[in-house]
C-alpha positions in Angstrom: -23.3 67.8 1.4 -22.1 65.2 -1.3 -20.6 62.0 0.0 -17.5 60.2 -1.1 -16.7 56.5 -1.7 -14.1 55.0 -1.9 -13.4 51.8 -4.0 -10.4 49.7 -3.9 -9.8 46.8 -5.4 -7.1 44.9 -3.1 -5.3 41.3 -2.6 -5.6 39.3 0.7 -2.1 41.2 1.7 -3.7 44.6 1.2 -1.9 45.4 -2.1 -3.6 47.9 -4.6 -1.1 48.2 -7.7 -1.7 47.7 -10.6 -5.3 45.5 -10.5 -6.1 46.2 -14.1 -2.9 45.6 -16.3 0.6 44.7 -16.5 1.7 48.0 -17.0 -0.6 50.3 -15.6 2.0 51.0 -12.7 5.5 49.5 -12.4 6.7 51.8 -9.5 8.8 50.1 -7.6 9.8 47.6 -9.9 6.1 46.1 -9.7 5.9 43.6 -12.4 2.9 41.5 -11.2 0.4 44.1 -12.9 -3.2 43.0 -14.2 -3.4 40.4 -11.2 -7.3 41.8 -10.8 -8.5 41.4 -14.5 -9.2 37.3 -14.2 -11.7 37.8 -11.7 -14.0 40.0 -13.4 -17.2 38.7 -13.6 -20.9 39.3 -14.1 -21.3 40.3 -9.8 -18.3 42.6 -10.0 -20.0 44.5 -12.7 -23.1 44.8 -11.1 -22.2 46.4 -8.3 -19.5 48.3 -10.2 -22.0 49.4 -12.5 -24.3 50.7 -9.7 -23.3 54.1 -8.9 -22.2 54.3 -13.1 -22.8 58.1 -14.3 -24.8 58.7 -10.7 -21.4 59.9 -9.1 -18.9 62.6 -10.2 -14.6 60.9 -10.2 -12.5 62.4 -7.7 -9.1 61.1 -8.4 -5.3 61.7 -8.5 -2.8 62.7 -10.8 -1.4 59.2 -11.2 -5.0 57.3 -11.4 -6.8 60.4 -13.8 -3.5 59.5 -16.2 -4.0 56.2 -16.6 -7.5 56.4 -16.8 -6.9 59.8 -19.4 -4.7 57.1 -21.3 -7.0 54.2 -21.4 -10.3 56.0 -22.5 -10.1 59.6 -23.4 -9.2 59.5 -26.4 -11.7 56.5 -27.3 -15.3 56.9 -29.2 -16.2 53.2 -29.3 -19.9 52.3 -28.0 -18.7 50.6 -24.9 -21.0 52.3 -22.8 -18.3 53.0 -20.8 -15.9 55.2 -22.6 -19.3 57.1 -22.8 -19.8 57.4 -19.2 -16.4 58.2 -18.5 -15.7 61.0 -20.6 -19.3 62.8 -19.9 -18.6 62.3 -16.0 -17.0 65.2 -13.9 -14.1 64.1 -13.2 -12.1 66.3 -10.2 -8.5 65.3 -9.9 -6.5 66.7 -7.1 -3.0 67.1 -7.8 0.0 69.6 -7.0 1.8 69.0 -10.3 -0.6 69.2 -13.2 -1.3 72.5 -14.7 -4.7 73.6 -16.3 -6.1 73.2 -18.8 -6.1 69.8 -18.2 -6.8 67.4 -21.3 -9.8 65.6 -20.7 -13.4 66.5 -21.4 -15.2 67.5 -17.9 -12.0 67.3 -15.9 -10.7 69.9 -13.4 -7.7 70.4 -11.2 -7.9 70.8 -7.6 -5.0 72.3 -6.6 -3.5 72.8 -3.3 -4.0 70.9 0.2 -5.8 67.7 -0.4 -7.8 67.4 2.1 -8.9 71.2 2.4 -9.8 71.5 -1.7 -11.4 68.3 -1.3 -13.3 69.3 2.4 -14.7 72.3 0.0 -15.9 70.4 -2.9 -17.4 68.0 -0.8 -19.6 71.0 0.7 -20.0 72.4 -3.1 -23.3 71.5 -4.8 -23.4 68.4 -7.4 -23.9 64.5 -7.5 -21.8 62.4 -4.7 -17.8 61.3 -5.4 -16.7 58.3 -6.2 -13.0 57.6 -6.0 -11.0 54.5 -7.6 -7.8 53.8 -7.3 -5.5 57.1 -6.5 -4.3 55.2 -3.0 -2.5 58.0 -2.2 -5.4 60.2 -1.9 -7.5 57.8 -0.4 -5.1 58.0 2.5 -5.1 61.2 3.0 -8.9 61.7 3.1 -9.2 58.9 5.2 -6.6 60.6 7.8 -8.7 64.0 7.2 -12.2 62.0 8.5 -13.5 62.7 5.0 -14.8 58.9 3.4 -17.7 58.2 4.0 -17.6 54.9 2.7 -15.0 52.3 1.9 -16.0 49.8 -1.1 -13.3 47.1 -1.1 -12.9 44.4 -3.6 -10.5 42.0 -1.6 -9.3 39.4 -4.6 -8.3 35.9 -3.0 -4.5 36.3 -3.6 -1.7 36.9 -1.9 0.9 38.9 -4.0 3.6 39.6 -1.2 5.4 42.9 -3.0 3.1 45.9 -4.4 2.0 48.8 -3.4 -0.4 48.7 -0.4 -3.5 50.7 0.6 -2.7 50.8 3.9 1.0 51.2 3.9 2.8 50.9 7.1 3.5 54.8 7.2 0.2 55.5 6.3 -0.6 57.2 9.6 -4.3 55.8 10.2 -3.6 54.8 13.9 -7.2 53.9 15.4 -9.2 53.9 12.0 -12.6 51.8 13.2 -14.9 51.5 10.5 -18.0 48.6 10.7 -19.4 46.3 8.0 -22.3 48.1 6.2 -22.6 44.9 3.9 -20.9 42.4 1.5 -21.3 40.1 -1.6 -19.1 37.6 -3.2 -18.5 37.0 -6.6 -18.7 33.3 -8.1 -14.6 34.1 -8.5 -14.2 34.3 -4.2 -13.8 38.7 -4.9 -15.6 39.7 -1.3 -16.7 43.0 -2.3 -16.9 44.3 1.0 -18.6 47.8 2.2 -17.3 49.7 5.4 -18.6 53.0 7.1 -17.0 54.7 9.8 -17.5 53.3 13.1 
């Protein structure tokens, strides 16, 4: 059975929008975008750059877009764009139609958690899933992370989208430290299991 991880890059006040630029997503009227960007540093990308091309992408419509937008079309030698487009990339979504755009990418349609329950028992390399906070809630209602990777910035941004928004319907979600490292930047990169 393949596992999945989760990794969310988060402010002290639990909000997820928008780490990586100032208009990847302006739902809501969101205009502090990018806050996430200044705090790269060498640690972050080690452990980013861990599990790089050793996991498949599991993702949502919303996150597989921006991410289609940023690097699909790209052929620089960033090893990166590389990794990205040669990576299976799954995206669950009730709204996009196949063929989907994007070297290596297919749609899971349907139930999230049941299309997701039956890749997770299909054969291949282990899931990773960034961003797509939607999704991440779901599966983590459905008992199907295995792991939670968060990148907790040291901010506060008081208005954004949250990962674990007060409707989210997580009542009595335990999980225990399985370890952590900081980054010269304060970024606790912190690693949860289920408890």
């Amino acid at each position: 059975m393949r596992t999945i991880t989760a990794i969310e890059r988060v402010s002290l006040d639990g909000v997820m929008q928008a780490p990586g630029s100032a208009d990847e997503d302006t739902r809501g009227g969101f205009a502090l975008g990018g806050w996430g960007s200044a705090y790269n540093d060498e640690v972050i990308g080690e452990e980013m750059g861990k599990g790089m091309g050793k996991t498949e992408l599991l993702l949502g419509r919303r996150t597989w877009r921006i991410l289609h937008d940023a690097w699909a079309d790209r052929s620089d030698p960033n090893p990166f764009t590389q990794v990205l487009n040669e990576t299976p990339k799954h995206v669950v979504s009730s709204s996009l139609r196949e063929p989907l755009d994007w070297q290596n990418s297919d749609l899971l349609d349907g139930d999230a958690a049941t299309t997701v329950a039956t890749l997770k028992e299909s054969p291949g390399k282990d899931l990773s899933i960034i961003g797509s906070g939607v999704l991440v809630g779901s599966l983590l209602k459905a008992g199907l992370v295995d792991r939670l990777m968060l990148l907790i910035h040291p901010l506060v941004l008081g208005a954004g989208r949250k990962l674990f928004e007060d409707d989210a319907d997580l009542d009595d979600l335990k999980l225990k430290l399985a370890g952590s490292v900081t980054s010269p930047g304060g970024v606790v990169i912190a690693t949860y299991l289920p408890a």
